[in-house]
C-alpha positions in Angstrom: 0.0 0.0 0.0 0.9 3.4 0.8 4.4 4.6 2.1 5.8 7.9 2.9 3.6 11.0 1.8 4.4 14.2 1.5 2.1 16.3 -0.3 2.9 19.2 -2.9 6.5 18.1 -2.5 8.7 17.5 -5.3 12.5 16.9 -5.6 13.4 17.3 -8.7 17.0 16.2 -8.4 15.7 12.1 -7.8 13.0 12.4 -10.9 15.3 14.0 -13.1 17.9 11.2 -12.0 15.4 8.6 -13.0 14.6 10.5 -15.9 17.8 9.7 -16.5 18.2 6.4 -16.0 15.0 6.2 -18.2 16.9 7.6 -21.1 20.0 6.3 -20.8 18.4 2.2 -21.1 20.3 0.7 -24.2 17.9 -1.2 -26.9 18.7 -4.6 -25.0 17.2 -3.1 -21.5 14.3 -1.4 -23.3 13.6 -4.9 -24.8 13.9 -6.8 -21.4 11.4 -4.5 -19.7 9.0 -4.7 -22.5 9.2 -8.8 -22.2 8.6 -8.4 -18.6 5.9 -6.3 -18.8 4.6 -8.3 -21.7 4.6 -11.4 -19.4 3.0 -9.3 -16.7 0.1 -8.6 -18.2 -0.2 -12.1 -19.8 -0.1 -13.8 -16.3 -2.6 -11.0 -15.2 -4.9 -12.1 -18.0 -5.0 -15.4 -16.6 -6.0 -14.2 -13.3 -8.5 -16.3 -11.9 -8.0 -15.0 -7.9 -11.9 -13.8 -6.9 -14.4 -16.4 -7.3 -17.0 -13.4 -6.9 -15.4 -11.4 -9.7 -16.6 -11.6 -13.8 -14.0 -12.7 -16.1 -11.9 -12.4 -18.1 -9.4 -9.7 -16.0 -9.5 -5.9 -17.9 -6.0 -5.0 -19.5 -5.2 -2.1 -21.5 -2.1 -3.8 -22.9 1.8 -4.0 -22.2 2.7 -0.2 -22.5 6.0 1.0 -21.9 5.2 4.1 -19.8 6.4 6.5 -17.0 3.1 7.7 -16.5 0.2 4.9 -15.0 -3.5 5.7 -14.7 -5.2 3.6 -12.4 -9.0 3.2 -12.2 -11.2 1.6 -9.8 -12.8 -1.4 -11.7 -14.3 -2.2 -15.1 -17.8 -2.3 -15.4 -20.0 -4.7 -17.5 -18.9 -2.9 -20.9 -15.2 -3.4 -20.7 -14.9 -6.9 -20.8 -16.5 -6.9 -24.2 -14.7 -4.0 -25.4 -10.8 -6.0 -23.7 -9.8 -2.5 -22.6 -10.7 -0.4 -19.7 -12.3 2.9 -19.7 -14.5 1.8 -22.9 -18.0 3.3 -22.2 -19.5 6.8 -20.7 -16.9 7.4 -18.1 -14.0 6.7 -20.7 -15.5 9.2 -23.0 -15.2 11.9 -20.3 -12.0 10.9 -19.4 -10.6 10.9 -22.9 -12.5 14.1 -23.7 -10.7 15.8 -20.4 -7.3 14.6 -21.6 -8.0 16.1 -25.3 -9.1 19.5 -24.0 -6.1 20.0 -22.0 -3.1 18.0 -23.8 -4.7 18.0 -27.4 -3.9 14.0 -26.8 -7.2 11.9 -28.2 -8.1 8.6 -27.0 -5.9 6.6 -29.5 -2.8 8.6 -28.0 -3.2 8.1 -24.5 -4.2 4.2 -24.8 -0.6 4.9 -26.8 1.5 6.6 -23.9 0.0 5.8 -21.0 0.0 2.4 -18.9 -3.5 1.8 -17.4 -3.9 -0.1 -14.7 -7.0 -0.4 -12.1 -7.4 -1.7 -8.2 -9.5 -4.3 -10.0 -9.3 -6.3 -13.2 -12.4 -7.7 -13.3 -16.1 -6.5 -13.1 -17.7 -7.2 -9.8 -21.1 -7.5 -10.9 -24.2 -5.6 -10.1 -25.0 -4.5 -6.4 -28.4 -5.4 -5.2 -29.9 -1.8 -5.5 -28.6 -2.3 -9.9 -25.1 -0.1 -9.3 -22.0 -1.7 -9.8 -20.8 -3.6 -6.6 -17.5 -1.8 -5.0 -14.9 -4.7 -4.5 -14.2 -5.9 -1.3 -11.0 -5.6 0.6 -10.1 -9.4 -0.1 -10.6 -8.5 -3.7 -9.2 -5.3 -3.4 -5.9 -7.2 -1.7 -6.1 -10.0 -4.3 -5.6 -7.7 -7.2 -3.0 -5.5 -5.5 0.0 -7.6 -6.4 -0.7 -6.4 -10.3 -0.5 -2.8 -9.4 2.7 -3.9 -7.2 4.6 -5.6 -10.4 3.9 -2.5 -12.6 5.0 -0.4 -10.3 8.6 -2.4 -9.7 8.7 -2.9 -13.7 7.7 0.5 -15.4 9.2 2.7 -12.0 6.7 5.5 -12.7 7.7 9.0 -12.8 3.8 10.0 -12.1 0.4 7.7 -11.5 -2.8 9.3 -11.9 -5.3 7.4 -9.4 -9.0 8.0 -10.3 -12.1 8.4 -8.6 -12.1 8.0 -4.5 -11.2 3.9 -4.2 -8.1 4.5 -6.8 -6.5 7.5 -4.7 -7.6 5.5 -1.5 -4.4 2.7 -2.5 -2.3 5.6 -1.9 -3.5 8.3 0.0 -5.9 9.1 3.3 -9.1 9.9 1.1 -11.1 12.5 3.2 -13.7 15.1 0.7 -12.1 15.4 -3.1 -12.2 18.6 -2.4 -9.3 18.4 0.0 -7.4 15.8 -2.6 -8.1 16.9 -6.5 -5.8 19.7 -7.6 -2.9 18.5 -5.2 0.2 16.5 -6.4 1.4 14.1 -3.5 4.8 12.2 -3.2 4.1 9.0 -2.3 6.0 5.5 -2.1 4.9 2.2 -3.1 6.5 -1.1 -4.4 9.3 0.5 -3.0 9.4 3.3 -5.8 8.5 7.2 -5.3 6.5 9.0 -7.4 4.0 11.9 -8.1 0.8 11.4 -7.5 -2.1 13.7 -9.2 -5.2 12.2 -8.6 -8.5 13.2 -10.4 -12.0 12.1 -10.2 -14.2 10.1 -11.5 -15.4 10.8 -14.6 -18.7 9.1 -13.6 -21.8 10.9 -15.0 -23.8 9.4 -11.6 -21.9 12.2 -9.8 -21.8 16.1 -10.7 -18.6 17.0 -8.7 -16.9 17.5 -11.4 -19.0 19.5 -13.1 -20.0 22.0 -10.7 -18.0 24.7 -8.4 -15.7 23.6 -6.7 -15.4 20.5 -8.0 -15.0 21.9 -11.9 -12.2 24.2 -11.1 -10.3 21.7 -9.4 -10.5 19.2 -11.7 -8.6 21.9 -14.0 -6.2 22.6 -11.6 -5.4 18.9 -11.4 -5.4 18.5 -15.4 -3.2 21.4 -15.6 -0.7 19.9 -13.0 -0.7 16.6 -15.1 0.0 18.6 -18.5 2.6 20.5 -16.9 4.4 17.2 -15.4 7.4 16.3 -16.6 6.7 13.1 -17.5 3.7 13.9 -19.6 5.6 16.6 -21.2 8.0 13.9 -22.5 5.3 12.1 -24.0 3.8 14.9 -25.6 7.3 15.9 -27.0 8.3 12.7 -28.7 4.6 12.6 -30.4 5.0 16.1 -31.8 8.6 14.9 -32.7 6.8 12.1 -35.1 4.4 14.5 -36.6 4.7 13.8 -40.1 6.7 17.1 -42.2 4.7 19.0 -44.8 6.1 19.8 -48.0 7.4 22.9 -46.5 9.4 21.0 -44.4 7.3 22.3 -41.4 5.5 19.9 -39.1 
């Protein structure tokens, strides 16, 4: 789970080492972290842990990232679809993303690893909602989030809605939380942690005061990351020229 916290802190002088490090991996160590994480999420696939739980587990693939977003759980859609975030909520989420980093769905699915406290749907609740996992479940599944921690060593994760942020920080009112960055440790890695919420249409905090603002506050602190600015340079750097040799 959680480790140290410290929020709104951020020593630049460890990310940039790591940043670094990041860079500096020859072809042979960029390979042997993409078969791990290729194997990871193969195994993860398999998962069969939570006799309660709807198969098959929810991957969004073996993306070679320093950024993770991690949801809550998939809901009955995204087992169909084999990729999480495919229904309502993902369309807000990727519709937030494209207002702010000009990055559309394709692109972030792309760039970003996505990962979740749960892999699998939990089924309906009696009242018809989605049921929230239980903390067997929750522990279960918390070994995948562990490995992708230890194997992509994240620069930045981006936990969303309340049972997301909960894995690493004291959730109290989102009000306290969204447009905050944290330092947190887990898997024995540190990162930044900007969480947002969730892009649920059963809720309006996000839409209205304060919730709106600080969901821009939060987007803009992603956006201005830099790990996410990395991203968004190498994808302008393989814009395609013009004839005027402009991109």
């Amino acid at each position: 789970m959680s480790g140290t916290l410290s929020p709104d802190h951020h020593p630049q002088s460890k990310d940039q080492s790591k940043l670094a490090e990041f860079r500096s991996l020859g072809m042979s160590s960029k390979v042997q972290m993409q078969a791990r994480l290729t194997r990871h999420v193969a195994r993860l696939r398999n998962c069969r842990r939570c006799p309660r739980m709807h198969l098959p587990p929810v991957s969004g693939g073996p993306v070679l990232s320093k950024v993770i977003l991690v949801g809550q759980a998939p809901g009955v859609r995204e087992p169909v679809a084999g990729r999480p975030f495919a229904w309502t909520a993902g369309k807000t989420l990727f519709r937030w993303f494209e207002e702010t980093t000009g990055m559309n769905e394709e692109m972030v699915r792309a760039k970003i690893y996505f990962a979740a406290v749960c892999r699998c749907f939990p089924g309906k609740a009696p009242g018809g909602s989605d049921r929230v996992p239980n903390p067997q479940e929750i522990e279960n599944c918390s070994s995948w989030l562990d490995g992708e921690i230890e194997i992509l060593r994240p620069r930045l994760v981006i936990p969303v809605g309340k049972l997301a942020i909960a894995q690493f920080i004291p959730v109290g009112k989102l009000d306290q939380i969204i447009g905050r960055r944290f330092r947190v440790e887990r898997a024995g890695e540190e990162f930044d942690l900007i969480p947002l919420p969730h892009p649920s249409g059963a809720s309006p905090w996000h839409r209205i005061p304060p919730g709106r603002d600080l969901l821009s506050k939060a987007l803009e602190l992603i956006v201005r990351h830099a790990a996410f600015q990395r991203i968004r340079k190498n994808l302008e750097a393989r814009k395609p020229e013009n004839k005027n040799g402009r991109r």
